[in-house]
C-alpha positions, 0 to 999 in steps of 0.5 A: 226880174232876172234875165231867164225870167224875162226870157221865159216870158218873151218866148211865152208871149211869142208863142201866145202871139203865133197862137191867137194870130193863127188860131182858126188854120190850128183850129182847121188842121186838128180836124184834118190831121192824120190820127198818127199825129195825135200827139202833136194834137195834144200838144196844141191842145195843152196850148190853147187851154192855157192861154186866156181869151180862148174859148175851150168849149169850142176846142174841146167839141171839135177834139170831141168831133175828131177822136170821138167821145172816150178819146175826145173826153180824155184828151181834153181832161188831160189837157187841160188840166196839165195846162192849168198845172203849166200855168200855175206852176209858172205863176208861182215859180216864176211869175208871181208879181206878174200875177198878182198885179194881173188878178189886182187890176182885174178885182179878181183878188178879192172875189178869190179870196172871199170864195176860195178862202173859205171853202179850198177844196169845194171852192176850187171845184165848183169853180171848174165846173162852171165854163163861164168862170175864168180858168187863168183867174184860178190858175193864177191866184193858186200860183201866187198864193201858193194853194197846195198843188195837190188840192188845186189840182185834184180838185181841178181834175174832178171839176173838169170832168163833167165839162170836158165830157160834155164839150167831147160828147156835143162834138162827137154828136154834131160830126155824126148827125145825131140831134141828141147834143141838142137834148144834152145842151139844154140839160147841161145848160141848167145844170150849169145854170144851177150850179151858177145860182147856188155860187151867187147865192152862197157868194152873197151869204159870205158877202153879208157876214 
């Protein structure tokens, strides 16, 4: 790996380091930040999305408390997906060896192959839509295979929809006082639950042949 590469990563790290190190006084100055500073906002926003380990839902509801539910759904589309972007452009430009051996060690090249080569498009959006599914694993293995940009992303972006609206719209409701994020919960939590069910069982289809 060349010496720009390396330099990259490290102020990577660094940064990911400052973050998770200081993640609940970021967490607290969004909230109390002046709208005049929205930009900023996105910025940690980007951030946040685009390093592993850290719960987006959670983000994404206190963008959604803060800017409400139109504003608070278009940061959180926009950021995430211009981070999943971010990452996936690293790991295929830069860090494709790195994230190989990430997804190696962790088994996640083979469950991706087995899911993602069958049905790209599909794959990759049913994928987004379910929380519980490791963003950085897709972003990663889109950059080290080399998946077309504008299938991973368009797909990444209409994946997003449904979450980062829901997670806008629970925080919007929590801030104000209204109990319909409770309502709103349930039903997305078996939506979700749903959608889920029907990945494993076409998962074990796939397994079976």
């Amino acid at each position: 790996m060349s010496y720009r590469k390396w330099a990259i990563m490290i102020v990577y790290l660094i940064i990911i380091a400052l973050v998770w190190w200081n993640r609940e006084y970021l967490m607290n100055w969004v909230t109390e930040v002046e709208d005049g500073s929205s930009l900023f906002v996105f910025i940690i926003l980007v951030i946040l999305a685009a390093i592993p380990g850290i719960p987006f839902g959670i983000v994404g509801s206190v963008i959604g408390a803060k800017y409400g539910l139109i504003w608070g759904s278009i940061m959180n589309i926009a950021g995430s997906s211009l981070a999943a972007a971010l990452v996936y452009t690293f790991t295929r430009y830069l860090f494709q060896s790195w994230g190989r051996e990430l997804l190696t060690k962790s088994g996640a090249i083979e469950r991706c192959n087995l899911f993602i080569n069958s049905h790209l498009f599909w794959s990759i959006l049913i994928a987004r839509m379910i929380p519980i599914f490791p963003a950085a694993v897709i972003n990663i293995y889109a950059g080290v295979f080399r998946i077309r940009f504008k299938t991973f992303f368009i797909a990444t972006l209409i994946g997003k929809l449904p979450v980062m609206i829901s997670f806008a719209y629970i925080g919007d409701n929590m801030i104000s006082g209204s109990q319909q994020w409770v309502t709103f919960l349930i039903i997305y939590l078996i939506f979700l639950l749903i959608v889920y069910m029907c990945y494993k069982w076409y998962m074990s289809r796939l397994t079976a042949r």
